[in-house]
PATOR-498719 format. One record per residue (C-alpha): residue number from 1; x negated, y negated, z negated. Coordinates in pm, whole numbers. Last residue first. Example, Ala and Ser with C-alpha at 12.3 -4.5 7.8 and 13.67 -1.06 7.14 Angstrom:
<rs>
+-----+--------+--------+--------+
:   i :     xx :     yy :     zz :
+-----+--------+--------+--------+
:   2 :  -1367 :    106 :   -714 :
:   1 :  -1230 :    450 :   -780 :
+-----+--------+--------+--------+
</rs>
This chain:
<rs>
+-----+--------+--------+--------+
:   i :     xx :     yy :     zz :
+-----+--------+--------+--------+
:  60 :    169 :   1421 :  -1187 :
:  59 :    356 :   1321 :   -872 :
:  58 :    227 :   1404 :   -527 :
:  57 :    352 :   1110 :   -292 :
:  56 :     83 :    871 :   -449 :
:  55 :    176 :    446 :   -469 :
:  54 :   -100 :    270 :   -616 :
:  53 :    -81 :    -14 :   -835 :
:  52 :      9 :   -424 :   -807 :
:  51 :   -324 :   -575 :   -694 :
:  50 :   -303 :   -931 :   -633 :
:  49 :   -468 :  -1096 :   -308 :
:  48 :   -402 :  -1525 :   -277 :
:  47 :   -784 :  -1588 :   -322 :
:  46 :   -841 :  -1348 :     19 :
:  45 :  -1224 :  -1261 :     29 :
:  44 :  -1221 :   -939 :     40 :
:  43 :   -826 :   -774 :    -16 :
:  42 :   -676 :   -834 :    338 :
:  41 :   -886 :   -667 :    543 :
:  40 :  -1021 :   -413 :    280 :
:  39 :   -672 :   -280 :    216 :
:  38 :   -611 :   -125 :    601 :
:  37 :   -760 :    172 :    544 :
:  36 :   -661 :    224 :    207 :
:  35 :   -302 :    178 :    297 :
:  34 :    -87 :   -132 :    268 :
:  33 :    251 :   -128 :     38 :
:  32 :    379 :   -502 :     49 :
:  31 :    469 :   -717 :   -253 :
:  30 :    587 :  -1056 :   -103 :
:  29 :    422 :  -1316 :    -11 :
:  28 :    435 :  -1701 :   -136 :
:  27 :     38 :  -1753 :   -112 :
:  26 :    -14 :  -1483 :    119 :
:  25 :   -173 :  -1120 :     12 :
:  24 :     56 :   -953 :   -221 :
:  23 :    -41 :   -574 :   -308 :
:  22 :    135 :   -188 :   -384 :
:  21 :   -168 :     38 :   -290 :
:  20 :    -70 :    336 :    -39 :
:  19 :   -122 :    728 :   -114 :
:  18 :     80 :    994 :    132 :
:  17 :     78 :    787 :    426 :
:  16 :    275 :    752 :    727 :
:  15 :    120 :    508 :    992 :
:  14 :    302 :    132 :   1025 :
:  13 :    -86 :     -8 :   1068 :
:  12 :     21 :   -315 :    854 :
:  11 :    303 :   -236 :    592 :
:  10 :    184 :    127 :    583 :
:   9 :    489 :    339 :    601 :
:   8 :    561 :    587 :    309 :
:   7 :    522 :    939 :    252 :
:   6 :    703 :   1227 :     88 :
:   5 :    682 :   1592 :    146 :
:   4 :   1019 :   1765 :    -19 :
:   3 :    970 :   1974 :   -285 :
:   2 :   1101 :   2307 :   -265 :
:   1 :   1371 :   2427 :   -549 :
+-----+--------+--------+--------+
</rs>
């Protein structure tokens, strides 16, 4: 049985990615997948930022 490609949207550039990091960046926020690219502008210097995991479309 083929595997189907998976991919999720990033929650700020809205590009497809295969690897995204699972994070809350507002005081009250949400969790929000966000893409490597896009992680270091909200992660540096943001007291409100918790790390929640990475999301990978090739499982183990």
């Amino acid at each position: 049985m083929a595997r189907q490609s998976r991919s999720k949207l990033c929650f700020l550039c809205n590009q497809a990615r295969a690897m995204l990091y699972r994070v809350k960046y507002l005081e009250d926020g949400d969790w929000v997948f966000v893409c490597p690219q896009c992680w270091p502008q909200i992660s540096q210097n943001n007291p409100f930022y918790v790390y929640g995991g990475t999301w990978k479309a090739k499982k183990k």
